[in-house]
Structure formats: C-alpha cells, structure tokens
N, C-alpha and C positions, 0 to 999 in steps of 0.2 A: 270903339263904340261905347256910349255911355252906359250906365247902368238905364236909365229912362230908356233909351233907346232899344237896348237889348229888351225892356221889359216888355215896352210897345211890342216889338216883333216876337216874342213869346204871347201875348195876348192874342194875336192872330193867328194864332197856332204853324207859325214863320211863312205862312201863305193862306190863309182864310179870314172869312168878315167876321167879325168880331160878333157881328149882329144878327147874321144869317147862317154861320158856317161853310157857308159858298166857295168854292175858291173864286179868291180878286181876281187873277191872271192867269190863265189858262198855260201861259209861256214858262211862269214861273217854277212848273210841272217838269219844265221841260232840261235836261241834262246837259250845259253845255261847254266848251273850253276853248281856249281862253275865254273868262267870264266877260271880261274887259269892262265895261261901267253896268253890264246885266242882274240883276237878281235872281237869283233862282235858288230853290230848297237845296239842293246840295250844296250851292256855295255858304248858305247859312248857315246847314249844318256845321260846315269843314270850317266855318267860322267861330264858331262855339265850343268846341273842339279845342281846337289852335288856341286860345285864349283861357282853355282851359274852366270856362266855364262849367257849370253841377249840371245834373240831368237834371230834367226838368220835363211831370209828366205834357207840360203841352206840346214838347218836341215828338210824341207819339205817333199825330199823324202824318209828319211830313219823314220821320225812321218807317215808317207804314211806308211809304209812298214809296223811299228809298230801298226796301226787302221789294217792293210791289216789282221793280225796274230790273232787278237783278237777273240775269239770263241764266239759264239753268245749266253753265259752266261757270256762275258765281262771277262774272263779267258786268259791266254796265256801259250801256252805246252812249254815244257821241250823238242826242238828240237833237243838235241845231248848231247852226253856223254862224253868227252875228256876220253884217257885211261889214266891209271894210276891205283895207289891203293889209295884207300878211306878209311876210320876208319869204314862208313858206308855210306849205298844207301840212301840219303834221299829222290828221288824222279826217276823218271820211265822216261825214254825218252819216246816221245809219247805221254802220260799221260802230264793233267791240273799240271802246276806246281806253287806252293804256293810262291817262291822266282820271279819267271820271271813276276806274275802278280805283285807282291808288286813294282820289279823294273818299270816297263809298267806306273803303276797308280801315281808311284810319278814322271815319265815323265813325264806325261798326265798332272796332277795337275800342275807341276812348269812350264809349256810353256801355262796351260789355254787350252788345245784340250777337 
C-alpha cells in the first residue's frame, strides 16, 4: 500500500467519514477470517503492524473498537463468515477464534496497548 493510500485510510480513522465521523460500513466493525477480498479494522490494523508502520493517533478509534471486542478471557470471536467454498471450516462464527486473537495481540504488542 502506498504511502497516499495508507494516508487516505488513516484520514478515515481506517473505518469513518471523514466528514461525519460515521462509521461507512457497519461490516467493517465486524471480525472476520480468512479476510479473503474483505476490509475490516483488524485486517487494517494487522496491516500496519506487519509493514511496520508508526502509531498514528487516528488509529485510536478503530484500537478502541479492537479493546471494545476483546472477551473478558482476552480472546476475540470469529464475527462473520464471507460465503464462498472453503477446503474446510476451521472456526465457528460466534465462537472464540484462534486466528482474530493471534491477529488482535500482535496489534496490541506492535502499537504497546
């Protein structure tokens, strides 16, 4: 992702109107794995992260949203399924999921929350 790019999606606080504060997409809220062509705040975050990107306070509210999610055994669920055919179900929508915690905690760890 380019630097423009990356900055666009910081402007939006990686899921809000720029102009209203709004969240754009309601889905974008939502936790999901495999992302496959999806957006969503933790794949952003785990995106800026990975790349090593600085903190940056407009990532605030969407690390808000990410503490907000967290289950009070420091877990994060599997909020949604993209359709498609899969080889196999590795995890339960609903259900604690073992990939969305792993991505959450190397956000957590690379920003220091």
């Amino acid at each position: 992702m380019a630097g423009e790019s990356r900055e666009f999606i910081l402007q939006h606080r990686l899921y809000k109107s720029d102009k209203t504060g709004e969240i754009i997409d309601n889905k974008m809220t939502r936790f999901t794995y495999p992302c496959r062509w999806r957006y969503d705040v933790l794949r952003a975050l785990d995106y800026f992260q990975d790349t090593k990107v600085s903190y940056d306070s407009r990532m605030d509210d969407a690390i808000e949203l990410l503490l907000q999610k967290r289950t009070s055994d420091q877990k994060w669920k599997l909020q949604a399924k993209h359709p498609g055919e899969v080889h196999l179900d590795m995890e339960i929508p609903g259900k604690k999921s073992r990939w969305n915690t792993l991505r959450a905690m190397r956000v957590l760890k690379y920003f220091g929350v």
